[in-house]
N, C-alpha and C positions, 0 to 999 in steps of 0.2 A: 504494500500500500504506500502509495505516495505520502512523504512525511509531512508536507504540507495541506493535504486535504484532512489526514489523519486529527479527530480529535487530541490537545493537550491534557485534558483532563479529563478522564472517565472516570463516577462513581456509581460504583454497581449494589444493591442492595445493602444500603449504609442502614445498617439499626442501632439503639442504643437505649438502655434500658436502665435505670434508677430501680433498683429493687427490683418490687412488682408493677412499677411503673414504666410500661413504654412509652417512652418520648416521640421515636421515628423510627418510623418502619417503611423497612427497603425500599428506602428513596433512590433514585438511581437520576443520573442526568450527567452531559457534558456539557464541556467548553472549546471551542476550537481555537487556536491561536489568533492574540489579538482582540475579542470578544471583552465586554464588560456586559457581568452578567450578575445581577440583582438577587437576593435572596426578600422576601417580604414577607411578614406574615404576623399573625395578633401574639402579643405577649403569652411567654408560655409553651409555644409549639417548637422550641430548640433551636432557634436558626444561630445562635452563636456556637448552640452544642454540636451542629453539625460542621459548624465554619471549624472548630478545634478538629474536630475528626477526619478531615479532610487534608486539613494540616497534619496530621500524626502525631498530633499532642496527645490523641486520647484515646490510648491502647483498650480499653476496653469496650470499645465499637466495634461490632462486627461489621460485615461485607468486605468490599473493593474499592482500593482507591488506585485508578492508574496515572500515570505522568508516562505520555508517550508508549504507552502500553505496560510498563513496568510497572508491579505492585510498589507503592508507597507505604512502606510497612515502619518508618521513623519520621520527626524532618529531616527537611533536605533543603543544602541551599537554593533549587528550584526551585525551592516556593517560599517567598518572603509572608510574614503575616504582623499587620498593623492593628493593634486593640483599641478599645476606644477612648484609653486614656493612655496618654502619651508613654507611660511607665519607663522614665528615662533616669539614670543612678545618676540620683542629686550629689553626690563627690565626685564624679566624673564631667569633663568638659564636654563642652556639645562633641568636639572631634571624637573624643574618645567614647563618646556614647554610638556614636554613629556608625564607626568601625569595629564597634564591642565583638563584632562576632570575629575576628580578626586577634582579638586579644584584647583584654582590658586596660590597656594604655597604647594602643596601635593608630593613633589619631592622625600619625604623620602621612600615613597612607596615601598615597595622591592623589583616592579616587575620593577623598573626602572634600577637600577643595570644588572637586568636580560638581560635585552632589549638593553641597552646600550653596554654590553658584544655581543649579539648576532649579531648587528650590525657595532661592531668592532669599537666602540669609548671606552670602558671601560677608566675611568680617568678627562675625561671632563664634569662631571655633575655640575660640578661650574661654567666651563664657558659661558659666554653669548653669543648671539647669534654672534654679530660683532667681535668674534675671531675667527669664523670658518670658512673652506675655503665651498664654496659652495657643494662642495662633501659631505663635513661634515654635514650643514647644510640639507642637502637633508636625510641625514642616520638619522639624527634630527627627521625629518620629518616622514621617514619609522616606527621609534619606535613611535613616536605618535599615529602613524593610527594604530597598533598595540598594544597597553596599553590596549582595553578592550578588546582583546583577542578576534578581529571579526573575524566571519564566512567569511565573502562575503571581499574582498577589491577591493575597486574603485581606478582605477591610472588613474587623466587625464594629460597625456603628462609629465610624474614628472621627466625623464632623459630628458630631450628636452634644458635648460637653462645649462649644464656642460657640460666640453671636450670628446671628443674619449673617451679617457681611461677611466675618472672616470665615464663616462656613461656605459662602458663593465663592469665594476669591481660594477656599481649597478644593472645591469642586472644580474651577477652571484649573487649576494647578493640576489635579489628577489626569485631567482631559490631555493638557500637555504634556505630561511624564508617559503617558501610557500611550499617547502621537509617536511622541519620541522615541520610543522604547519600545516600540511593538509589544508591552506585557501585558498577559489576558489579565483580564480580574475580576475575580470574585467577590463581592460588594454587599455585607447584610445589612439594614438599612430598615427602619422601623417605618421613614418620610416619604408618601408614595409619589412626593413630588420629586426626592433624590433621584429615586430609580427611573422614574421617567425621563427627566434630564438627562442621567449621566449613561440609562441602558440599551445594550442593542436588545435583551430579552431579559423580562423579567419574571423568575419565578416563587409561584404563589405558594406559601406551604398552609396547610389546613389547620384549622385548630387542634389542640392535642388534650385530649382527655381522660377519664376511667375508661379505661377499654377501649378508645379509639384514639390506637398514637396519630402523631402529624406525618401527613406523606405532602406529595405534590399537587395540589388542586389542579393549576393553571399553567400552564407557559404560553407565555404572550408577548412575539416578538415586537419589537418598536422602529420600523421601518422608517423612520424620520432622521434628515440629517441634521449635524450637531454643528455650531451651538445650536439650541431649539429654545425656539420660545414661548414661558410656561402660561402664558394668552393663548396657545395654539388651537383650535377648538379638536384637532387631533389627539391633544394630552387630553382634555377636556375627557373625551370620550374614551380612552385607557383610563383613566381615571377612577370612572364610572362601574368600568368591567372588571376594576380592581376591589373599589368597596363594594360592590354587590358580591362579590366570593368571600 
């Protein structure tokens, strides 16, 4: 199979279970390269527990997770993953946060410089993390999950804790890194305006209850080109098909 037509991420019947409590059961869905792809759905139904499972953070999920057809059975630098709070080691400099996976004082790194520039802090690699305003902090954060230069990025809920604006203005920031960068990404996202904005397909996981875990309602691609404007009456009506699920 052509490696470029080839799904990046295949997940084949991901379950995961609390007890006697099923969360999600055998959810399955990909991503092809380059894709930004939306997870939604009502408080509850796991979509962060499935963003960690996906990652290999959470060994005690069953199914499949492939990267390029190969089981993802750990992390891997492939796949970078951003949380929603910046969780950046307040004694370590921004450089040395950014390169941590490098080593914990690996700051000098030259691809730090690089990333720092492209995320629009260029200047602040000395300072620590409690001089930066949370926007900052968070753009901290984007150049982290990017330092090994992964294929796949997971974002769960990571504009959700800053204002309007500095949430719009890291929404454009994504849009460019991931122009830039050809990386697909996986995007969970509680705002059905984010997902509209920033996805080519977003999908819908179901509510998750006694007895009935959350699987996949909906996939609903978004055939409109980017920027988009959230006047559009095309969102308007995604919109629509999203709160009615």
């Amino acid at each position: 199979m052509n490696r470029e037509l080839a799904p990046l991420l295949e997940v084949r019947g991901l379950t995961r279970r609390f007890g006697e409590r099923n969360v999600f059961d055998k959810v399955s869905f990909a991503l092809s390269r380059g894709e930004i792809v939306s997870l939604v759905g009502p408080s509850g139904c796991g979509k962060s527990t499935l963003l960690r499972a996906v990652a290999g953070l959470d060994r005690t999920a069953t199914g499949t997770v492939l990267i390029d057809g190969v089981p993802l059975l750990a992390p891997s630098p492939r796949v970078g993953m951003i949380f929603q709070e910046p969780r950046l080691l307040p004694w370590l400099s921004v450089a040395d946060n950014i390169a941590f996976a490098a080593g914990p004082h690996a700051g000098d790194d030259p691809r730090v410089d690089a990333l720092l520039a492209e995320v629009g802090l260029a200047g602040v690699r000395d300072a620590l993390p409690k001089q930066l305003s949370g926007g900052m902090a968070q753009r901290v954060a984007l150049a982290r999950g990017l330092f090994n230069e992964p294929e796949l990025l997971l974002l769960d809920e990571p504009f959700s804790a800053v204002d309007a604006i500095t949430r719009a203005r890291l929404q454009q920031l994504l849009l460019a890194l991931k122009h830039a960068r050809g990386t697909t990404v996986l995007l969970v996202t509680h705002d059905l305006d984010e997902a509209l904005s920033l996805s080519d397909r977003v999908l819908l996981l179901s509510p998750a209850g006694v007895g009935s875990p959350s699987r996949i309602a909906r996939e609903l691609p978004i055939a409109l080109q980017r920027p988009r404007n959230p006047r559009d009456a095309s969102l308007d009506a995604l919109r629509e098909v999203l709160l009615e699920m």
